[in-house]
Each structure stands twice: as C-alpha cells, then as structure tokens.
Short mmCIF file of the C-alpha atoms (twelve columns), coordinates in Angstrom:
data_MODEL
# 
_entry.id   MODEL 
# 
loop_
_atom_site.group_PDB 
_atom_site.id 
_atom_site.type_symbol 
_atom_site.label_atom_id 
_atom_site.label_alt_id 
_atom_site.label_comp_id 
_atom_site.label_asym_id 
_atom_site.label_seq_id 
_atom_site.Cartn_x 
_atom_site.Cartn_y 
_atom_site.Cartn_z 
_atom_site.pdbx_PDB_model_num 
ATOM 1  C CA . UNK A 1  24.984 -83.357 28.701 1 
ATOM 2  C CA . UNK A 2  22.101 -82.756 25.708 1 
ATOM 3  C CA . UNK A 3  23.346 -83.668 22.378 1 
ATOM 4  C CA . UNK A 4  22.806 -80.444 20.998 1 
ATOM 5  C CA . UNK A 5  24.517 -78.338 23.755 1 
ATOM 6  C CA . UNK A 6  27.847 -81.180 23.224 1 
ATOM 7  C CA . UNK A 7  27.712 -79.926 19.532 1 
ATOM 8  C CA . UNK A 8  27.646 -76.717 20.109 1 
ATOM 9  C CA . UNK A 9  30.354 -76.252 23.492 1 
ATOM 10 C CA . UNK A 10 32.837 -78.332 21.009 1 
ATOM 11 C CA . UNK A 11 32.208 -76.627 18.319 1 
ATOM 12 C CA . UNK A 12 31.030 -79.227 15.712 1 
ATOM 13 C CA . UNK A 13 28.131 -77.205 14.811 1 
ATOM 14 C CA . UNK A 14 28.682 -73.334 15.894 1 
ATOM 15 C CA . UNK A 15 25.247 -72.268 17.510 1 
ATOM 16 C CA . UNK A 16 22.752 -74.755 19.776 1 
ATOM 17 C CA . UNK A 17 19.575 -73.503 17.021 1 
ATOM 18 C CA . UNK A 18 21.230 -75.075 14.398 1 
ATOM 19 C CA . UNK A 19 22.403 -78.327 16.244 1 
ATOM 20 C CA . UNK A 20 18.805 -78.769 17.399 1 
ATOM 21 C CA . UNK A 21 17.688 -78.419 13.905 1 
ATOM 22 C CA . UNK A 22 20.622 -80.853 12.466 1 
ATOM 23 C CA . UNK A 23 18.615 -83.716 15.134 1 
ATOM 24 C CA . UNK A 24 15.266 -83.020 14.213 1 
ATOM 25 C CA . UNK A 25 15.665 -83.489 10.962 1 
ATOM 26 C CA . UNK A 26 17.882 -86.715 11.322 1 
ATOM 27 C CA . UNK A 27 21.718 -85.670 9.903  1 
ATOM 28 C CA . UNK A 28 22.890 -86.589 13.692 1 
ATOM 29 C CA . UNK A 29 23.652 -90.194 14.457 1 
ATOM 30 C CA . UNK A 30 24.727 -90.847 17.874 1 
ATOM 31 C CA . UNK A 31 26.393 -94.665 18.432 1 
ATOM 32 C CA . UNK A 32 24.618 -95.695 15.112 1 
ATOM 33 C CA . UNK A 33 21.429 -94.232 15.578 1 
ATOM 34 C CA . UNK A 34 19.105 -91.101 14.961 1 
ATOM 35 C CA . UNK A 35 19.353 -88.851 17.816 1 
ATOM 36 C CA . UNK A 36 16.876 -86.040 19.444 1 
ATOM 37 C CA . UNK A 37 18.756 -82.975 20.112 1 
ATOM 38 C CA . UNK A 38 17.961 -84.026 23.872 1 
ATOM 39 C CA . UNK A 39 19.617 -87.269 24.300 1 
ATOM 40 C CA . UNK A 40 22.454 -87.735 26.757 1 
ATOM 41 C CA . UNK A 41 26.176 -87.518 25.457 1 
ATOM 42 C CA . UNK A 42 28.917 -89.693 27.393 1 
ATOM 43 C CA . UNK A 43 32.590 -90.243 26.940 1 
ATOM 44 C CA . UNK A 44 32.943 -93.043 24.637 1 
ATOM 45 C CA . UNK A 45 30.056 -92.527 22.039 1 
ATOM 46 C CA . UNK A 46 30.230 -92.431 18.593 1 
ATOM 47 C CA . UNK A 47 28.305 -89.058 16.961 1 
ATOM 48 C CA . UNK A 48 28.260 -89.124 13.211 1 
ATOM 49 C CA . UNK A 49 27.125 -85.355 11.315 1 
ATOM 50 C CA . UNK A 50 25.833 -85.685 7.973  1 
ATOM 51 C CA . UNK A 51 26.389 -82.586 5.923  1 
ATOM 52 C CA . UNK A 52 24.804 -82.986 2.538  1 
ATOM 53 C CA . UNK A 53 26.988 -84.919 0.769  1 
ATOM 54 C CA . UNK A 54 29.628 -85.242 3.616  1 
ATOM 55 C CA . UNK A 55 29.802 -86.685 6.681  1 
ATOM 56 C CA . UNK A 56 31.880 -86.015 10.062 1 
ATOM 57 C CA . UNK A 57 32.219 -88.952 12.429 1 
ATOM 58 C CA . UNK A 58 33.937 -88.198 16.162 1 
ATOM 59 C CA . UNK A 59 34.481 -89.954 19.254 1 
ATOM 60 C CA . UNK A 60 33.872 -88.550 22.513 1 
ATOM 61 C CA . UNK A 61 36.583 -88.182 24.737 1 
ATOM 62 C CA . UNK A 62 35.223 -85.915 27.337 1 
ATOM 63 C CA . UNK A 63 32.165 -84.063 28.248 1 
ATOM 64 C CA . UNK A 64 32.554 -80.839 30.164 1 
ATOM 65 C CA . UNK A 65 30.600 -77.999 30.467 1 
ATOM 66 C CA . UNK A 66 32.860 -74.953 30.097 1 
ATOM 67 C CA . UNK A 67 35.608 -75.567 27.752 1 
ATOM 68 C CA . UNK A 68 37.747 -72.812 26.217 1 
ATOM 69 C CA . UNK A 69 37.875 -71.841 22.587 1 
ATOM 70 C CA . UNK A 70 41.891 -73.302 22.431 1 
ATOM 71 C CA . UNK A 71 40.859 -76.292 24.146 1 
ATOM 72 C CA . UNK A 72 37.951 -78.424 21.914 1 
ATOM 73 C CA . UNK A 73 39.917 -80.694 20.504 1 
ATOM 74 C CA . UNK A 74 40.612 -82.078 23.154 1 
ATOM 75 C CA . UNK A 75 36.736 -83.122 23.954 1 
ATOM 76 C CA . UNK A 76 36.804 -85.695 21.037 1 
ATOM 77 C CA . UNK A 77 38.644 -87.535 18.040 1 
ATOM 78 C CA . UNK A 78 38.126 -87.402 14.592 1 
ATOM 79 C CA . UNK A 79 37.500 -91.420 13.079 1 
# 
C-alpha cells in the first residue's frame, strides 16, 4: 500500500492531500529514510512524522485496506 494512503486509512494524518504534502516536503521518514508519498508500506516498518517541533514514530503492524474508524490502532504501535 502507498505511504500516503497508510497515513491516511490509519489515521496518522487525517486526509491523503495532506499526507502527500507531509512526503514531499520531507517530515515522513519511513525505516530511517525520506519517503515519497508513493513508496510501499509493509508490516514491520518503522514510519517516523515530524510535526514542527514534534515528532511521532510508529511501527507497522498491519496493512489493510478497509479498516474501521474503532479499529486503527490496531494497524500499528506507538515507539
């Protein structure tokens, strides 16, 4: 699944616009690295959000594409 649409169906970052923007503009690390809005999220990587002065760092634990609202924590772990 695209980074961006992982941020957005768990609800890290609430709509896929601003996700996209978050990667362009390099506040979203995946596994230690810059990421493009369009790289490939697995179970097991490490994305790190960087929100000015604050920074969210989660583990994956699943990747699905439907997920309801009750249910997103359950698609990754805060580190």
């Amino acid at each position: 699944m695209r980074l961006d649409k992982y941020l957005k169906i768990s609800r890290l970052i609430k709509r896929r616009t601003v996700a996209n923007e978050a990667c362009d503009n390099g506040r979203v690390l995946l596994n230690g690295r810059t990421a493009r809005a369009s790289a490939e999220v697995k179970a097991g990587d490490v994305i790190e959000i960087l929100f000015g002065d604050r920074s969210t760092k989660v583990e994956v634990t699943a990747v699905e594409e439907y997920v309801r609202k009750e249910a997103t924590g359950e698609l990754f772990r805060y580190l």
